[in-house]
C-alpha angles and dihedrals in degrees: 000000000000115000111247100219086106111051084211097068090073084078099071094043087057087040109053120181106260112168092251097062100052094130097048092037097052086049084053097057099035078057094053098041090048092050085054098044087245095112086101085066091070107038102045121079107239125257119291120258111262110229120255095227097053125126133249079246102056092043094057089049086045087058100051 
């Protein structure tokens, strides 16, 4: 269930993704993450992987 902080998030609870609403579904959502600040989540690519063989250094530098 969707939690109800955000009156718009009701939406997607009456509005479950079924296959056949795609379209409709995906502008839902993009409605209801935008309202919470959250649509970046969705846009961006996510982070890169850090490589296993890096040093404490460069991780430091990485997080920055």
């Amino acid at each position: 269930m969707v939690s109800m902080k955000n009156p718009l998030a009701a939406i997607l609870d009456s509005n479950r993704f079924t296959g056949l609403n795609y379209q409709d579904w995906l502008r839902n959502l993009n409605l209801v993450l935008a309202s919470e600040k959250l649509l970046y989540t969705i846009e961006k690519s996510p982070p890169e992987e850090t490589p296993a063989d890096i040093s404490p250094e460069e991780l430091i530098t990485l997080n920055q």
